[in-house]
PQR file of N, CA, C, O and H, with PARSE charges and radii, in Angstrom:
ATOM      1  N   UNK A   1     106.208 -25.977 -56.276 -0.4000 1.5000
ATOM      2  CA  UNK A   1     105.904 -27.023 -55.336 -0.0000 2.0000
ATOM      3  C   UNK A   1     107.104 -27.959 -55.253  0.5500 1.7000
ATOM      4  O   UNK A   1     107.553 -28.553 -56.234 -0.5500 1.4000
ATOM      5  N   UNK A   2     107.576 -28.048 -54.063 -0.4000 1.5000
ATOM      6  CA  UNK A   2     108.573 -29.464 -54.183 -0.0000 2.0000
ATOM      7  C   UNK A   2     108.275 -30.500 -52.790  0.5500 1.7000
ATOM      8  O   UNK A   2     108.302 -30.559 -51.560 -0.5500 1.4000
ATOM      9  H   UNK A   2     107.212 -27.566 -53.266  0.4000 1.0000
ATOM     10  N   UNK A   3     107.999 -31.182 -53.953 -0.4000 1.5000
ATOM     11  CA  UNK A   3     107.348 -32.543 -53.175 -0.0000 2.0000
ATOM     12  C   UNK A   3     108.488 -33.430 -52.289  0.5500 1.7000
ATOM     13  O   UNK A   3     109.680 -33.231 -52.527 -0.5500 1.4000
ATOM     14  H   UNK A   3     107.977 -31.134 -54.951  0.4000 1.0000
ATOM     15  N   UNK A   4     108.210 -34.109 -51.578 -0.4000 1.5000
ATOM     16  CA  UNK A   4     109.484 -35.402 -51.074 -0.0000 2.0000
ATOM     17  C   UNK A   4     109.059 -36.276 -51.606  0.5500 1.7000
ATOM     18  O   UNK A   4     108.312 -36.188 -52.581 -0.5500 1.4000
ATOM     19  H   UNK A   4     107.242 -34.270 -51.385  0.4000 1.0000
ATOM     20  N   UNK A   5     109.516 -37.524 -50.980 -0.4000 1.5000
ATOM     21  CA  UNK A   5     109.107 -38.869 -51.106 -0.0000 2.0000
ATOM     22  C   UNK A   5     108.459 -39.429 -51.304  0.5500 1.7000
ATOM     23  O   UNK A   5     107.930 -39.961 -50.328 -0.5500 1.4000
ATOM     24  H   UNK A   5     110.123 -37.595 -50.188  0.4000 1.0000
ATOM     25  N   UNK A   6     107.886 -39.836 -52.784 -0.4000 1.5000
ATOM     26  CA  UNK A   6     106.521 -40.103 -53.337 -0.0000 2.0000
ATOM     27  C   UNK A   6     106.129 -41.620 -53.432  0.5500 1.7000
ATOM     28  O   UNK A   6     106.996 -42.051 -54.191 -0.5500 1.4000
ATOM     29  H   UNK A   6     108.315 -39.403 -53.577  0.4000 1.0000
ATOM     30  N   UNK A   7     105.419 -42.549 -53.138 -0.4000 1.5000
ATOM     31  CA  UNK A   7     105.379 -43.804 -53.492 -0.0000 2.0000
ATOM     32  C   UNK A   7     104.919 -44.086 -54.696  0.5500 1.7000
ATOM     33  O   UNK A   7     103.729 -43.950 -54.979 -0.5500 1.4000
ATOM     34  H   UNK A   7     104.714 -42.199 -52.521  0.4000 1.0000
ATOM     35  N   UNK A   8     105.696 -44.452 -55.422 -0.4000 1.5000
ATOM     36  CA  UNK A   8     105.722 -44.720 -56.719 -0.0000 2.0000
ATOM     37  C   UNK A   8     105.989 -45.991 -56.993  0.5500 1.7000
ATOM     38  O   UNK A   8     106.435 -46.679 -56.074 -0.5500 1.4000
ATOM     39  H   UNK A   8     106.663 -44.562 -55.192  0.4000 1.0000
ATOM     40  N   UNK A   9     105.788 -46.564 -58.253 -0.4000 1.5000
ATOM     41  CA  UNK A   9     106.918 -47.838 -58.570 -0.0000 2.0000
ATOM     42  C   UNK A   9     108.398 -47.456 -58.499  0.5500 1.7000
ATOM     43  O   UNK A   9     109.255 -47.988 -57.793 -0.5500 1.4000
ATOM     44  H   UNK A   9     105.426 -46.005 -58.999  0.4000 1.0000
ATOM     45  N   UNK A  10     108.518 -46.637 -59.192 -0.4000 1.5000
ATOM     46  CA  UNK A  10     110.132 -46.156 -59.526 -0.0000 2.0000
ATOM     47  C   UNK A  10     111.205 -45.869 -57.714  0.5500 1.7000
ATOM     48  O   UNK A  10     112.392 -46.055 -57.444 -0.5500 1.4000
ATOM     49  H   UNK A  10     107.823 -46.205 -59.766  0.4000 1.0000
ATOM     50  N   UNK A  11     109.979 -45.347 -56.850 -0.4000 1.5000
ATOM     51  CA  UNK A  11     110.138 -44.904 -55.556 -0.0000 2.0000
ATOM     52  C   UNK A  11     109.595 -45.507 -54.313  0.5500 1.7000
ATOM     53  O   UNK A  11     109.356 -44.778 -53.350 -0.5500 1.4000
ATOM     54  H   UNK A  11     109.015 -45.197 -57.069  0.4000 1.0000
ATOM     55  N   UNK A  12     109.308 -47.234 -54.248 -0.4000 1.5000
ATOM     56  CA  UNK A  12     108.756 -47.641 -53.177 -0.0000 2.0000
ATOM     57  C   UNK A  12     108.194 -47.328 -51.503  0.5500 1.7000
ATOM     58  O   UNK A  12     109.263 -46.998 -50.989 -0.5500 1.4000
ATOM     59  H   UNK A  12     109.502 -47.826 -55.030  0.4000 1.0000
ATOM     60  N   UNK A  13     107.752 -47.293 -51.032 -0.4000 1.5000
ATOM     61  CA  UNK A  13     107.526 -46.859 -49.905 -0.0000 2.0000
ATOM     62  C   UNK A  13     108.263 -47.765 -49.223  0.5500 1.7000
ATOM     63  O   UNK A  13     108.859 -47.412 -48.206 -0.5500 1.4000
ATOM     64  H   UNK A  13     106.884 -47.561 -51.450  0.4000 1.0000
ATOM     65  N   UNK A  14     108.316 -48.871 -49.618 -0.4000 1.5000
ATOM     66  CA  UNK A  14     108.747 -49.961 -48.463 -0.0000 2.0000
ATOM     67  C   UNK A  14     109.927 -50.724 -49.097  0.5500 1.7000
ATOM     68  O   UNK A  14     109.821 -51.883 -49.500 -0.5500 1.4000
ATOM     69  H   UNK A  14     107.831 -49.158 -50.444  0.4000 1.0000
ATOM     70  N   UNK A  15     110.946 -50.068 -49.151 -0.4000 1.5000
ATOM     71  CA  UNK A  15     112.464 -50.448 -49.447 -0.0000 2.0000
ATOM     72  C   UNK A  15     113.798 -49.835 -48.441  0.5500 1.7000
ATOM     73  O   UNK A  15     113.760 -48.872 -47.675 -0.5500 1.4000
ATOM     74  H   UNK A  15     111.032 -49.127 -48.823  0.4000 1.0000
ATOM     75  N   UNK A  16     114.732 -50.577 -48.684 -0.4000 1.5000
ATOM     76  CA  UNK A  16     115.579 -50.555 -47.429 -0.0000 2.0000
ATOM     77  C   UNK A  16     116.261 -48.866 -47.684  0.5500 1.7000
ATOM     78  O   UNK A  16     116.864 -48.221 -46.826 -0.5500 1.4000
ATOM     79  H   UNK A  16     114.763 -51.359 -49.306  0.4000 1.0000
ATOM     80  N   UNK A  17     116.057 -48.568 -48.631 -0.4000 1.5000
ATOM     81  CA  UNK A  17     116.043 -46.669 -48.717 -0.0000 2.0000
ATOM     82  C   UNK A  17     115.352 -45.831 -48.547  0.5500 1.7000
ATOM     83  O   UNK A  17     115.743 -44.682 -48.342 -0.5500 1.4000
ATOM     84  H   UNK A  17     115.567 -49.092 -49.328  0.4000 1.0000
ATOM     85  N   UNK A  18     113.889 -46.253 -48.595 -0.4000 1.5000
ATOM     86  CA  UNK A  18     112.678 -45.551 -47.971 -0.0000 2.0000
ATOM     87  C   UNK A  18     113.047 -45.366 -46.571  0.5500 1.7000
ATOM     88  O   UNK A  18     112.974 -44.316 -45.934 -0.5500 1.4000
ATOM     89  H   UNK A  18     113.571 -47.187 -48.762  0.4000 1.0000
ATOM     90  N   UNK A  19     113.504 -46.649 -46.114 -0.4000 1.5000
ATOM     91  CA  UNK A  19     113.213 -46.765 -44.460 -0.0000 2.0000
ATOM     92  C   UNK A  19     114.323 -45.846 -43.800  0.5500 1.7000
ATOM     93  O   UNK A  19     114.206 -45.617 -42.596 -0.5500 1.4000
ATOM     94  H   UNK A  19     113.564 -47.503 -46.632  0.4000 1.0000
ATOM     95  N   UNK A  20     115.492 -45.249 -44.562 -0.4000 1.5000
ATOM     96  CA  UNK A  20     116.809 -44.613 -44.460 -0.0000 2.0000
ATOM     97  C   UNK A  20     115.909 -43.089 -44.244  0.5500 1.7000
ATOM     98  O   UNK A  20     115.894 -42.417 -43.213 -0.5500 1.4000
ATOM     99  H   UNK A  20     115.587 -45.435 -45.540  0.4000 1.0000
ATOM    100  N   UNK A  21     115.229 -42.807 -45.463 -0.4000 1.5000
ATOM    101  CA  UNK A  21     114.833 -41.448 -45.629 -0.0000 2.0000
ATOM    102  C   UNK A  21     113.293 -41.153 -43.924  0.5500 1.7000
ATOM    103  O   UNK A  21     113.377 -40.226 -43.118 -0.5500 1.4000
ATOM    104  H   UNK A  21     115.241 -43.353 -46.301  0.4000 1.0000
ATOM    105  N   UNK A  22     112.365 -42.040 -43.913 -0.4000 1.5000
ATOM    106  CA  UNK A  22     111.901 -41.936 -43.073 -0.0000 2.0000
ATOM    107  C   UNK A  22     112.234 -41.342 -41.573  0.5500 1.7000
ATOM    108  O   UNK A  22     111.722 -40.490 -40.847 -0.5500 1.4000
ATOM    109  H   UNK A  22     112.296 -42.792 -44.567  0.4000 1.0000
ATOM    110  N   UNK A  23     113.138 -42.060 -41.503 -0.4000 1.5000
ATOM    111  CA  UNK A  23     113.816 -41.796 -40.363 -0.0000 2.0000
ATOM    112  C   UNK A  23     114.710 -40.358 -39.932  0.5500 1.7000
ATOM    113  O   UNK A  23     115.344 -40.219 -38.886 -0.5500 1.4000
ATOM    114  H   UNK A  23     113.554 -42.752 -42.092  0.4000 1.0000
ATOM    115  N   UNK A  24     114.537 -39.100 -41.304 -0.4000 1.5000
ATOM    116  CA  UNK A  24     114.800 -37.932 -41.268 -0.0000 2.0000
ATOM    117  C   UNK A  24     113.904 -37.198 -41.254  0.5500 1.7000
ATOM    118  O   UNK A  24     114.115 -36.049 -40.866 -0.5500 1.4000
ATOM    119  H   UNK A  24     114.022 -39.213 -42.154  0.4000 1.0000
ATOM    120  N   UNK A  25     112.480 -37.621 -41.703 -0.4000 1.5000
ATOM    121  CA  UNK A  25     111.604 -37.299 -41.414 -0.0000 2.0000
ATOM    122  C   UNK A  25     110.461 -36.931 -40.608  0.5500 1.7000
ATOM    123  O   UNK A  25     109.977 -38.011 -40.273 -0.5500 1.4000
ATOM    124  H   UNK A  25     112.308 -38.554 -42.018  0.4000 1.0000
ATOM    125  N   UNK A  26     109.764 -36.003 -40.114 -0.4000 1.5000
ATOM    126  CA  UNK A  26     108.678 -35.879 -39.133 -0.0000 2.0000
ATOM    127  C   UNK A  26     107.438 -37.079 -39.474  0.5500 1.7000
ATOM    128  O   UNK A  26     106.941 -37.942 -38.751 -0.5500 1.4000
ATOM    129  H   UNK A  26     110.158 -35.124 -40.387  0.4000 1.0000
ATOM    130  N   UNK A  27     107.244 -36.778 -40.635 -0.4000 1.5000
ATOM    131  CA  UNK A  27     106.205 -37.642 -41.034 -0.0000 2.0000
ATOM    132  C   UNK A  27     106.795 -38.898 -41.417  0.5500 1.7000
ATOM    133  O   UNK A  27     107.546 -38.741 -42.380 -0.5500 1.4000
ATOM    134  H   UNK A  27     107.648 -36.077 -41.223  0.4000 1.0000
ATOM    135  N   UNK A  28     106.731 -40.015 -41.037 -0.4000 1.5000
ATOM    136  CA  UNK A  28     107.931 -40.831 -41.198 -0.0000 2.0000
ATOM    137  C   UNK A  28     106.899 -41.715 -42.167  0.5500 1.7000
ATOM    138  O   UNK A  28     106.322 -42.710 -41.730 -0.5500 1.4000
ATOM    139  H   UNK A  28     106.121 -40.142 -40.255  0.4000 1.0000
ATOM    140  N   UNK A  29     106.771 -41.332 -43.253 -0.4000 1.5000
ATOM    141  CA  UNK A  29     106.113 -42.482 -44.526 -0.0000 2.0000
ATOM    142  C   UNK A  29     106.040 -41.407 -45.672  0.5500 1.7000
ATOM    143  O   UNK A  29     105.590 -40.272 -45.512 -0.5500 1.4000
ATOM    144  H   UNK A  29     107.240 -40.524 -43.607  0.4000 1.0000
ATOM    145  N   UNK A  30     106.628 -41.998 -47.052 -0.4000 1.5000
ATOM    146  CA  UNK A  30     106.080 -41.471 -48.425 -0.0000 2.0000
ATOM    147  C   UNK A  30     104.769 -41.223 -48.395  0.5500 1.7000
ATOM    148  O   UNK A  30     103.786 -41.802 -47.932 -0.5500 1.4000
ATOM    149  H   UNK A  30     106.993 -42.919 -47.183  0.4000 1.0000
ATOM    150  N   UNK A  31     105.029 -39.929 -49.173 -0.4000 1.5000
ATOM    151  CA  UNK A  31     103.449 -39.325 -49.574 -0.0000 2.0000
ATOM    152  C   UNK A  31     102.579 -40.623 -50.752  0.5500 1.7000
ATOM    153  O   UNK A  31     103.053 -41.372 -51.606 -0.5500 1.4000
ATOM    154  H   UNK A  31     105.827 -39.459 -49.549  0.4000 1.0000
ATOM    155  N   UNK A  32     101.514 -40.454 -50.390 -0.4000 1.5000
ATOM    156  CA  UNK A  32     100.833 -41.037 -51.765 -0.0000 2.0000
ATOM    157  C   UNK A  32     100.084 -40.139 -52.802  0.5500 1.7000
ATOM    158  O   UNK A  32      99.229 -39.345 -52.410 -0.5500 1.4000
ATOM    159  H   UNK A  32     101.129 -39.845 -49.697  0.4000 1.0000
ATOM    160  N   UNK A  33     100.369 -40.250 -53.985 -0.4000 1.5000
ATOM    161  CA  UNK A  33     100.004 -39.915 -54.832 -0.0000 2.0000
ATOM    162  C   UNK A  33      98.996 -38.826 -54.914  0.5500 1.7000
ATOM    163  O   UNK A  33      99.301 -37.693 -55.285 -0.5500 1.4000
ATOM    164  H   UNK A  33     101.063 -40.895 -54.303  0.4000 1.0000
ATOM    165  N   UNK A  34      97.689 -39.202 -54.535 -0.4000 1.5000
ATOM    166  CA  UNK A  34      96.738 -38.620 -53.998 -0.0000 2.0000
ATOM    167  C   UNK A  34      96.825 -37.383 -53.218  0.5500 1.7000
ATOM    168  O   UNK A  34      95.985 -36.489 -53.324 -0.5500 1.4000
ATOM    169  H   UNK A  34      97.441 -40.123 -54.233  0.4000 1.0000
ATOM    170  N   UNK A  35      97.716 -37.333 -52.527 -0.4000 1.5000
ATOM    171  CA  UNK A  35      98.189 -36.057 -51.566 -0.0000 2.0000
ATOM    172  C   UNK A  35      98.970 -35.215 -52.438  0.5500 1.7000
ATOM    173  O   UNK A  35      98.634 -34.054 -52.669 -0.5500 1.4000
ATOM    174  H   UNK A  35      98.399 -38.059 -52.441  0.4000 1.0000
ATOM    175  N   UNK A  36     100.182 -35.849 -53.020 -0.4000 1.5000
ATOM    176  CA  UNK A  36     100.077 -34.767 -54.248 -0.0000 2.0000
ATOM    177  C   UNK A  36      99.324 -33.816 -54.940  0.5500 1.7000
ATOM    178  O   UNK A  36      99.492 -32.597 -54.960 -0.5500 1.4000
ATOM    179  H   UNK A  36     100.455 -36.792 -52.832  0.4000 1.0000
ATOM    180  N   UNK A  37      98.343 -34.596 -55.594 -0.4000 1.5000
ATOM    181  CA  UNK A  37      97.470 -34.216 -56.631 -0.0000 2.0000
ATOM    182  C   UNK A  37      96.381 -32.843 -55.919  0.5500 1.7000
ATOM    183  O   UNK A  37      95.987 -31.839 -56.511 -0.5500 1.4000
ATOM    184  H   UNK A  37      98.206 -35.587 -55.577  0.4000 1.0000
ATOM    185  N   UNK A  38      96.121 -33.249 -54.518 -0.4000 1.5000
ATOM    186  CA  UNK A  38      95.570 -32.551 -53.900 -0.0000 2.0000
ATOM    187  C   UNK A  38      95.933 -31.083 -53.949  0.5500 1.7000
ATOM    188  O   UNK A  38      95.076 -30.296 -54.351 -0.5500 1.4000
ATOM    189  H   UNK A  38      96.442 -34.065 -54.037  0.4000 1.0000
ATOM    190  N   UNK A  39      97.699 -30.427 -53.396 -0.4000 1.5000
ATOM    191  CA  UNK A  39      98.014 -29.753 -53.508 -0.0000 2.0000
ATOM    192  C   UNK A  39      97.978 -29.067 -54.729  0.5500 1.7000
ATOM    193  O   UNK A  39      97.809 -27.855 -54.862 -0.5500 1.4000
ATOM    194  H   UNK A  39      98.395 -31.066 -53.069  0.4000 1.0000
ATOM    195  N   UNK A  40      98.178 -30.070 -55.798 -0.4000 1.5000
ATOM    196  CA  UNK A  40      98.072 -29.888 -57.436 -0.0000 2.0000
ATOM    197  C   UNK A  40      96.819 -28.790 -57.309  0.5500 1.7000
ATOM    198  O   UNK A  40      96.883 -27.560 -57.303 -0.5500 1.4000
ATOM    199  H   UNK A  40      98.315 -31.054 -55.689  0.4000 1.0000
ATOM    200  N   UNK A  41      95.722 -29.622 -57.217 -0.4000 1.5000
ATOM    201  CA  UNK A  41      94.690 -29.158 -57.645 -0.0000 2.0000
ATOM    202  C   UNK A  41      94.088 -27.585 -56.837  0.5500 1.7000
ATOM    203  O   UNK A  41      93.503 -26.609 -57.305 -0.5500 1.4000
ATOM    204  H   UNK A  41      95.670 -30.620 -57.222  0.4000 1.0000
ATOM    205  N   UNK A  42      94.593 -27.949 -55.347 -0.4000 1.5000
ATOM    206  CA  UNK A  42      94.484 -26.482 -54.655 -0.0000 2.0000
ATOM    207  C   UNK A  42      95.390 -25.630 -55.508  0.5500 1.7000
ATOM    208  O   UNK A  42      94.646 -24.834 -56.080 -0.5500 1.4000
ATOM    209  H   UNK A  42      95.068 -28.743 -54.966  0.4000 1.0000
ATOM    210  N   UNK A  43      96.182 -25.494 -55.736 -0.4000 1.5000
ATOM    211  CA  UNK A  43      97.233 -24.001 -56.689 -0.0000 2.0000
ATOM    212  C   UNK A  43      96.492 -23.420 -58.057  0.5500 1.7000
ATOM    213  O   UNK A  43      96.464 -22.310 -58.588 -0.5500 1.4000
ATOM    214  H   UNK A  43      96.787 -26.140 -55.272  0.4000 1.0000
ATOM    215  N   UNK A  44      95.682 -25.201 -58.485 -0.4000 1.5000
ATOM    216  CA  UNK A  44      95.169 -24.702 -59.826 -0.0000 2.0000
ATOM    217  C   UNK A  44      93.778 -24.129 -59.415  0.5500 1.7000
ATOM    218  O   UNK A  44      93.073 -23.659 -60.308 -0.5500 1.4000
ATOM    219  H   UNK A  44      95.705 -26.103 -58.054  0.4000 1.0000
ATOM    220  N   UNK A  45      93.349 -24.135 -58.169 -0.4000 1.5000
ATOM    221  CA  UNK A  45      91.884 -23.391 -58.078 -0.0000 2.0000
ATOM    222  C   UNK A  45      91.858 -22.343 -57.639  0.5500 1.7000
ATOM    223  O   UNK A  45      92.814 -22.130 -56.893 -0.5500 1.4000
ATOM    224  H   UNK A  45      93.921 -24.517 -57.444  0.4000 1.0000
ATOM    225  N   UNK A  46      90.914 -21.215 -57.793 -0.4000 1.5000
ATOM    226  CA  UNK A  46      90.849 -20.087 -57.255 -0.0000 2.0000
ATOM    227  C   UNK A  46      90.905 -19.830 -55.671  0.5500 1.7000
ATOM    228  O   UNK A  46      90.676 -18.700 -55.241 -0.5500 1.4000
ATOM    229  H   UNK A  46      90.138 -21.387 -58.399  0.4000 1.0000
ATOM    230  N   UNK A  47      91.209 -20.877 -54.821 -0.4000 1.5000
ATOM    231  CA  UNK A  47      91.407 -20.733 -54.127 -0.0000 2.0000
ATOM    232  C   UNK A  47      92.761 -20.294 -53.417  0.5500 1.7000
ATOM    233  O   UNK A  47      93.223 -19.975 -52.321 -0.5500 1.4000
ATOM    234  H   UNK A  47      91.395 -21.795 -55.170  0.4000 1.0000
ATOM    235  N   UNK A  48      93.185 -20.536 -55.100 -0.4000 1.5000
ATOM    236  CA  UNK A  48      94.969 -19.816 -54.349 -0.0000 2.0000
ATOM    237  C   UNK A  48      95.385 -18.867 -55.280  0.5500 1.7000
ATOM    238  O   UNK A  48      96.558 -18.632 -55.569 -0.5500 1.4000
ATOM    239  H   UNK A  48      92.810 -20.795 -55.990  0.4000 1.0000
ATOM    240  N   UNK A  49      94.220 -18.230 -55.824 -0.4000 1.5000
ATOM    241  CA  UNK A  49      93.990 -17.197 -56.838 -0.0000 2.0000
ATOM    242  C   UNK A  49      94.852 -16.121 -56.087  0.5500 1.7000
ATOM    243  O   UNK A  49      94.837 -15.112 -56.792 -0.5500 1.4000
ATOM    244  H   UNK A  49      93.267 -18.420 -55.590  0.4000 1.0000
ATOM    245  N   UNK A  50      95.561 -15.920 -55.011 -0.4000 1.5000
ATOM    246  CA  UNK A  50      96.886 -14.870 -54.917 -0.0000 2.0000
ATOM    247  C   UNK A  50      98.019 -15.621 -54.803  0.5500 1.7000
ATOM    248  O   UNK A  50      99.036 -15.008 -55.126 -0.5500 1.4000
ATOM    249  H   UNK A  50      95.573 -16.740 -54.438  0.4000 1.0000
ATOM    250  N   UNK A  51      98.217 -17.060 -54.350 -0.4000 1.5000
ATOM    251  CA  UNK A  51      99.581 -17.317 -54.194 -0.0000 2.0000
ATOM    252  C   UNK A  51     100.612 -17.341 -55.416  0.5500 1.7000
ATOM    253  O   UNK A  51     100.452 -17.933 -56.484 -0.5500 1.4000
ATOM    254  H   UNK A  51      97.390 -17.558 -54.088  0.4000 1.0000
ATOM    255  N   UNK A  52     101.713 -16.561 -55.021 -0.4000 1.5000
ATOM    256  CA  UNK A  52     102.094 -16.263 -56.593 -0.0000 2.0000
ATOM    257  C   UNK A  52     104.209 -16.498 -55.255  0.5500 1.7000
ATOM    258  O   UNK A  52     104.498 -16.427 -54.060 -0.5500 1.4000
ATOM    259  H   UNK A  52     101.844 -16.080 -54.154  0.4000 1.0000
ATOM    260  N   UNK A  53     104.910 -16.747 -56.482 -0.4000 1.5000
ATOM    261  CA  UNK A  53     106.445 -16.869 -56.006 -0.0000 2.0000
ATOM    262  C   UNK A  53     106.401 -17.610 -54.870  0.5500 1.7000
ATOM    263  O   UNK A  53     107.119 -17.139 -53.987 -0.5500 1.4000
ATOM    264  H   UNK A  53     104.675 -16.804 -57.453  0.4000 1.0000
ATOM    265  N   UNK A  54     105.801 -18.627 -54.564 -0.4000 1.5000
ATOM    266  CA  UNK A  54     105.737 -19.514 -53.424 -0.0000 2.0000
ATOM    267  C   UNK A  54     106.709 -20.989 -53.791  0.5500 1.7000
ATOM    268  O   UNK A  54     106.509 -21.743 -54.743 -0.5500 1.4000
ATOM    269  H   UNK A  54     105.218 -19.009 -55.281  0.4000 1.0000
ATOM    270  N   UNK A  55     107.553 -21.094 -52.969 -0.4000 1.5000
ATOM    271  CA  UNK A  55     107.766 -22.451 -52.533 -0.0000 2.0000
ATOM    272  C   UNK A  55     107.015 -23.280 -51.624  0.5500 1.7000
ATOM    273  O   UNK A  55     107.013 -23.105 -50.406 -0.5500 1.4000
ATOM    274  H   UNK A  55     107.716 -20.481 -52.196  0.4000 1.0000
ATOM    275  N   UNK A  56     106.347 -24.228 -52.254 -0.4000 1.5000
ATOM    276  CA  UNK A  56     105.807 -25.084 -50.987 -0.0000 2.0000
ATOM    277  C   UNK A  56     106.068 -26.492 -51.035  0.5500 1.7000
ATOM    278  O   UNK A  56     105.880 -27.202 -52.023 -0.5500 1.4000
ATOM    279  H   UNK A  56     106.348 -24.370 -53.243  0.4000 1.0000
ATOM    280  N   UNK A  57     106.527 -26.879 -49.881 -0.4000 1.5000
ATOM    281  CA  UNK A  57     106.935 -27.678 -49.364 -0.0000 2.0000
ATOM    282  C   UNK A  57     105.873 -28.829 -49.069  0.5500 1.7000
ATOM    283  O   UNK A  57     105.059 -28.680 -48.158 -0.5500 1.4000
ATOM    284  H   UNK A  57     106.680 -26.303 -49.079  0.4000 1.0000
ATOM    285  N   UNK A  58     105.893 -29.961 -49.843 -0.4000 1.5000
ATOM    286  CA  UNK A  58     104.756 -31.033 -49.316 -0.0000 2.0000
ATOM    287  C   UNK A  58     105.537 -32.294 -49.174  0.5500 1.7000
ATOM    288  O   UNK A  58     105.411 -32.981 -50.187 -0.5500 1.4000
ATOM    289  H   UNK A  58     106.554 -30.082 -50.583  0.4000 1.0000
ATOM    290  N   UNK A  59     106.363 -32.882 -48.193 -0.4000 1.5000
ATOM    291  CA  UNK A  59     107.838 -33.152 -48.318 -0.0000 2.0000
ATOM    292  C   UNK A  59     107.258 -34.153 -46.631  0.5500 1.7000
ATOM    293  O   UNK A  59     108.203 -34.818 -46.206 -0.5500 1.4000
ATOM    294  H   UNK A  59     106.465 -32.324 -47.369  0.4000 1.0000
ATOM    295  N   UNK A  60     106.482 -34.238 -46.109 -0.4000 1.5000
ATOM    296  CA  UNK A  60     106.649 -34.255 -44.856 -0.0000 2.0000
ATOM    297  C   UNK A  60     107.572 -34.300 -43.538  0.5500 1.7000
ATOM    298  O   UNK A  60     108.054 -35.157 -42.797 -0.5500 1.4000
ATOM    299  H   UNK A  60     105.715 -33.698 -46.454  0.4000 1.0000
ATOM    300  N   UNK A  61     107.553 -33.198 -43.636 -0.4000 1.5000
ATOM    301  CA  UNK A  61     108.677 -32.681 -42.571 -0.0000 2.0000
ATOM    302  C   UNK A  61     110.283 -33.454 -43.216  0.5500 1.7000
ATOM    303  O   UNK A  61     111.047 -34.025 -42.437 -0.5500 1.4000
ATOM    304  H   UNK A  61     107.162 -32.503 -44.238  0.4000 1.0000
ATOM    305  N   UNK A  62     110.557 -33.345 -44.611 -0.4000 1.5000
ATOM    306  CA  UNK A  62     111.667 -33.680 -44.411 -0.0000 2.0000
ATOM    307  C   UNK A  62     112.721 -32.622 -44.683  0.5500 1.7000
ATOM    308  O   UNK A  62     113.909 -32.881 -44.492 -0.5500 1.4000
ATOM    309  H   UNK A  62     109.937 -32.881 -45.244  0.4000 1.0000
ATOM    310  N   UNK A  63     112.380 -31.613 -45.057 -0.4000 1.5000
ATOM    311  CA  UNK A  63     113.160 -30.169 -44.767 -0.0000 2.0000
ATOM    312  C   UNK A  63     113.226 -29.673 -44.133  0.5500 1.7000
ATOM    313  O   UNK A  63     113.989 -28.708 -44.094 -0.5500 1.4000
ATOM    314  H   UNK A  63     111.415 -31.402 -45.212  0.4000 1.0000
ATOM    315  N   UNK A  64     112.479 -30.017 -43.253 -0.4000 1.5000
ATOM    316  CA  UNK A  64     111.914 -29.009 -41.778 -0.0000 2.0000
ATOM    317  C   UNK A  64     113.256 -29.715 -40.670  0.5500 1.7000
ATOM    318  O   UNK A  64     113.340 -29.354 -39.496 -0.5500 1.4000
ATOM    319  H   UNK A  64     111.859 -30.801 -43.285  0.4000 1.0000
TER
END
C-alpha cells in the first residue's frame, strides 16, 4: 500500500506545504486517518483473500 498525504501532527493538512502538494493533486486535500485504516482493514479481510503483489495507491490522485 502506498499512501500520500496523511493528516497527521507530524503532516498538517493545513500548512503552506500541504497547500504546495494539493495543488498536484486530483483530490486536492490530505487523506484522514480513517481512510487509511479503511484500506488497512479491507487487505486484512477476506475480502481481498486473492489480492496478492499489488501496489495500491491511496494517494489521491497524486500519482496519477
Amino acid at each position: 500500500m502506498q499512501p500520500g498525504p496523511v493528516d497527521t501532527d507530524m503532516n498538517p493538512a493545513h500548512s503552506d506545504f500541504a497547500k504546495s502538494l494539493h495543488e498536484l493533486m486530483a483530490i486536492k486535500r490530505h487523506a484522514r486517518g480513517d481512510e487509511i485504516a479503511a484500506m488497512v482493514a479491507y487487505l486484512a479481510s477476506e475480502d481481498a483473500a486473492y489480492v496478492t503483489g499489488a501496489g495500491l495507491n491511496i494517494d489521491g490522485g497524486f500519482a496519477a
